[in-house]
C-alpha positions in Angstrom: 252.4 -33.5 154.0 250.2 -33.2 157.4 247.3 -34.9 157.4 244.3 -33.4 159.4 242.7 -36.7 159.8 245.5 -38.2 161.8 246.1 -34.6 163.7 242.3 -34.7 164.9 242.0 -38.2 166.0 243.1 -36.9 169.5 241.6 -33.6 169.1 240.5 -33.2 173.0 243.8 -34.4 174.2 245.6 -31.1 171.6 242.9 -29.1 172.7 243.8 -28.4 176.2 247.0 -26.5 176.1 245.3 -24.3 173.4 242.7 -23.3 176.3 245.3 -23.5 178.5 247.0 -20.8 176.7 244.2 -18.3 176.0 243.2 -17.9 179.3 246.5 -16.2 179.7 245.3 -13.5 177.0 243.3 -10.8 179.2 241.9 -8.4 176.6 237.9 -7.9 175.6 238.0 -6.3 172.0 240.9 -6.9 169.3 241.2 -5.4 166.2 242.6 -8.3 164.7 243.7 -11.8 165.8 246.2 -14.3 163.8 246.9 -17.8 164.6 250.0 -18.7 163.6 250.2 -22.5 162.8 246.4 -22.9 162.5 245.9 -26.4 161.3 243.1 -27.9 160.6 241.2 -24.4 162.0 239.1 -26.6 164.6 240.8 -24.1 167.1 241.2 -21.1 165.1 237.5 -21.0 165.0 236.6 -20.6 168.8 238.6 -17.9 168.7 235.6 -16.1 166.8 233.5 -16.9 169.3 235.7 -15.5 172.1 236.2 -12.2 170.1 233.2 -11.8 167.8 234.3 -8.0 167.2 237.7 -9.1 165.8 238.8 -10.4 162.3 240.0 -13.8 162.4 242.8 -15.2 160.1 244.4 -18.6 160.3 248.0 -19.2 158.7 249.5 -22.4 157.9 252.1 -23.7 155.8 250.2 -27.0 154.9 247.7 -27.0 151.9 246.1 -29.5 153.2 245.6 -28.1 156.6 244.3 -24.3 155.0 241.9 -26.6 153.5 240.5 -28.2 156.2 240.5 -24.7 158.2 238.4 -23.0 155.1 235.9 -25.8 155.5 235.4 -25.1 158.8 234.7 -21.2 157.8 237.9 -20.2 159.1 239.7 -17.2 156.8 242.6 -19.2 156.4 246.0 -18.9 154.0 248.8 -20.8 153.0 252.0 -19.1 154.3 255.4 -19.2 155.6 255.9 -18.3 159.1 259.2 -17.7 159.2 258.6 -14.6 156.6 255.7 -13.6 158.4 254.9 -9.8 159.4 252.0 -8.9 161.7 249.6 -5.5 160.1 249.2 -3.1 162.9 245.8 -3.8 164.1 247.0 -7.1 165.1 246.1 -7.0 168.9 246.5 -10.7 169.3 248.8 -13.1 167.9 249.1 -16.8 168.7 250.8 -19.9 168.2 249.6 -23.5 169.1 252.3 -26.3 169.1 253.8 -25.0 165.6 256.8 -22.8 166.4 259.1 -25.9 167.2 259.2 -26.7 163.1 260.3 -23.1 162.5 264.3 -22.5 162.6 265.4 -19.6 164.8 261.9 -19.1 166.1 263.2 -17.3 169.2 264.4 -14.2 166.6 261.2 -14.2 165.0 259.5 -14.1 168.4 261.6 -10.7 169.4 260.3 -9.3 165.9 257.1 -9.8 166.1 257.1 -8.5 169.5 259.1 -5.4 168.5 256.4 -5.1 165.3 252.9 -5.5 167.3 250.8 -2.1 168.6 251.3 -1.2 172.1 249.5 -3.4 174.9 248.8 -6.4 171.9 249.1 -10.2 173.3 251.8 -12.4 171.9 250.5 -15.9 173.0 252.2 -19.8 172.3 252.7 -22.6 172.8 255.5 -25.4 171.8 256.1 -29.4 172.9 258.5 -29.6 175.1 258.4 -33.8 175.1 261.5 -34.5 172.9 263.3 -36.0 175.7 260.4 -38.1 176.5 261.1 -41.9 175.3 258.3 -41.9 172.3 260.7 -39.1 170.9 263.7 -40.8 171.7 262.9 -44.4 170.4 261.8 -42.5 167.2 265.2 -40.9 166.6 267.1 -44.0 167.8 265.4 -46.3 165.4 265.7 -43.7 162.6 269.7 -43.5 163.4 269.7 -47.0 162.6 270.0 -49.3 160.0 268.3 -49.4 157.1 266.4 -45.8 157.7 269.6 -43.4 158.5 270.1 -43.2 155.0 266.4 -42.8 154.0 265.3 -40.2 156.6 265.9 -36.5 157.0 267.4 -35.4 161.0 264.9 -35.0 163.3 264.2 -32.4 165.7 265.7 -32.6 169.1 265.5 -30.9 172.7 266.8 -27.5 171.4 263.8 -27.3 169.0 262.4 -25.4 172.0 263.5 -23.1 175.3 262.9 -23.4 178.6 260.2 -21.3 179.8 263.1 -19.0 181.5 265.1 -18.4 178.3 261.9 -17.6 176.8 261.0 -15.4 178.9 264.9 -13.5 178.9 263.9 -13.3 175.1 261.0 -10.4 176.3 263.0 -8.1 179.0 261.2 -5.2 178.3 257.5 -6.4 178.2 255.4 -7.9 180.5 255.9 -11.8 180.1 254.2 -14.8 181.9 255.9 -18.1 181.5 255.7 -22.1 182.2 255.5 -25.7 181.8 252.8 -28.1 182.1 252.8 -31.7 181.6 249.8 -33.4 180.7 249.1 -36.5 181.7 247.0 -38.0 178.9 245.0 -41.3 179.2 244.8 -43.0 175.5 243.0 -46.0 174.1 243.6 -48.4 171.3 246.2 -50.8 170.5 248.9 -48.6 169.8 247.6 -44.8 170.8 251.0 -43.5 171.9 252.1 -44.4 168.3 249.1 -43.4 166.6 249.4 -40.0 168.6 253.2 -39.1 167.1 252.0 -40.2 163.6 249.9 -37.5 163.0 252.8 -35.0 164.5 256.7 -35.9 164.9 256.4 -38.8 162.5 255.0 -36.4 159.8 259.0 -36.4 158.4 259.7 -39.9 158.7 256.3 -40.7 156.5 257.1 -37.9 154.2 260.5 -39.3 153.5 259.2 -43.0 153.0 257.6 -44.9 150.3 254.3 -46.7 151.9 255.9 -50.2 152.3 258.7 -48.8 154.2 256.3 -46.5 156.8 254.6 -49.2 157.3 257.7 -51.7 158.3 259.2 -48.6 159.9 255.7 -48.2 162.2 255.6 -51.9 162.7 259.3 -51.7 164.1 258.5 -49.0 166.6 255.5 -50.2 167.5 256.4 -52.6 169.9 258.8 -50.4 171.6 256.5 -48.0 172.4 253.8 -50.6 173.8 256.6 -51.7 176.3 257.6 -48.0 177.3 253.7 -47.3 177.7 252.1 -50.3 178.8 248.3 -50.0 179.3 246.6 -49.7 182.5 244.2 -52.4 184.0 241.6 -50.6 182.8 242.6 -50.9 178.7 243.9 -46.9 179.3 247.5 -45.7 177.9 249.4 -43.0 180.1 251.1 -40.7 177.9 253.0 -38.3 180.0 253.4 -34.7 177.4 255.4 -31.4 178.5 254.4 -28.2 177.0 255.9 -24.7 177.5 253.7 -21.7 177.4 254.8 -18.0 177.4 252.3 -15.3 176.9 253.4 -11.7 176.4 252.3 -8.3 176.5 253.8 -5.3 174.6 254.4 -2.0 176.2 253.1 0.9 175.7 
């Protein structure tokens, strides 16, 4: 179950690539735009406001994330991307930081490619940070004892590509590729924990009754504080790689 609560409680910080992304996406008047992965729809929505002229649908696989886009006026549904077929007017298409929970994505990528209109925009975004020791303490605590038997596998490096092997996915349309890492200052006790709760801890507290997350978060928790010790200043320095490729279909 995602919770939009917990995903929004560093909605600036998630924002950023999003924008990041977009500004990628040179066109002025699209039929029809689909973000793939939409969440909670707080991002979805500016995408109305970018492209008044163009219908805008949100797709999630979370209930409770088509939910919160609908009350935010976002034409939102409750799909599976991974069976997913863009219409023909779709001139845009876009994925924020959801395409690393979908098996094989890369395929899917090529397809969608191959099925948009001439000259559309194929535009996403995945984490690249599951190297990064808040990912790796996750998955070493969850190898161990008592949780390996109580928790499903979690995802690991080849979740995603490099921005090259991306890009090789794309050889005959026009592709622009990289990586950023963003360099987020956080606050709280715990923020570096409080920020994987609401994203790659979503398994883990799926998996666990509530006495167990909370022994399992109260286990990790001090791990993470000595991995990401706070600044002088009370801030947190959570280091996060993301991977970008934005695409444009021949004609």
């Amino acid at each position: 179950m995602w919770n939009p609560t917990d995903y929004l409680a560093f909605g600036d910080h998630r924002a950023r690539p999003f924008y990041d992304l977009l500004s990628r996406v040179a066109t002025t008047h699209p039929r029809a735009v689909v973000d793939l992965g939409c969440g909670p729809g707080n991002l979805t929505a500016t995408l109305s406001h970018r492209w008044p002229g163009a219908r805008v649908t949100g797709i999630d696989s979370s209930p409770e994330m088509v939910a919160a886009a609908k009350s935010r006026g976002v034409e939102a549904t409750e799909g599976d991307l991974s069976t997913w077929v863009p219409t023909a007017d779709t001139d845009v298409l876009v994925s924020n930081a959801a395409l690393q929970w979908v098996p094989d994505h890369p395929t899917l990528l090529r397809e969608w490619a191959t099925a948009l209109p001439p000259h559309a925009w194929l535009a996403f975004q995945v984490p690249g940070n599951f190297s990064a020791p808040s990912h790796e303490l996750v998955r070493a605590l969850a190898a161990s004892p008592p949780w390996r038997d109580r928790v499903p596998p979690l995802r690991g490096e080849d979740s995603v590509l490099t921005p090259t092997a991306y890009a090789d996915l794309f050889p005959a349309h026009d592709v622009d590729a990289w990586e950023t890492t963003y360099l987020h200052p956080l606050t709280g006790t715990d923020p570096v924990l409080d920020w994987i709760t609401g994203t790659a801890l979503r398994p883990i507290r799926a998996a666990l009754p509530d006495p167990e997350w909370t022994e399992f978060r109260e286990t990790l928790a001090p791990a993470l504080r000595a991995e990401y010790p706070p600044r002088p200043d009370g801030t947190t320095l959570f280091p996060f790689r993301r991977i970008f490729a934005v695409i444009q279909t021949s004609g």
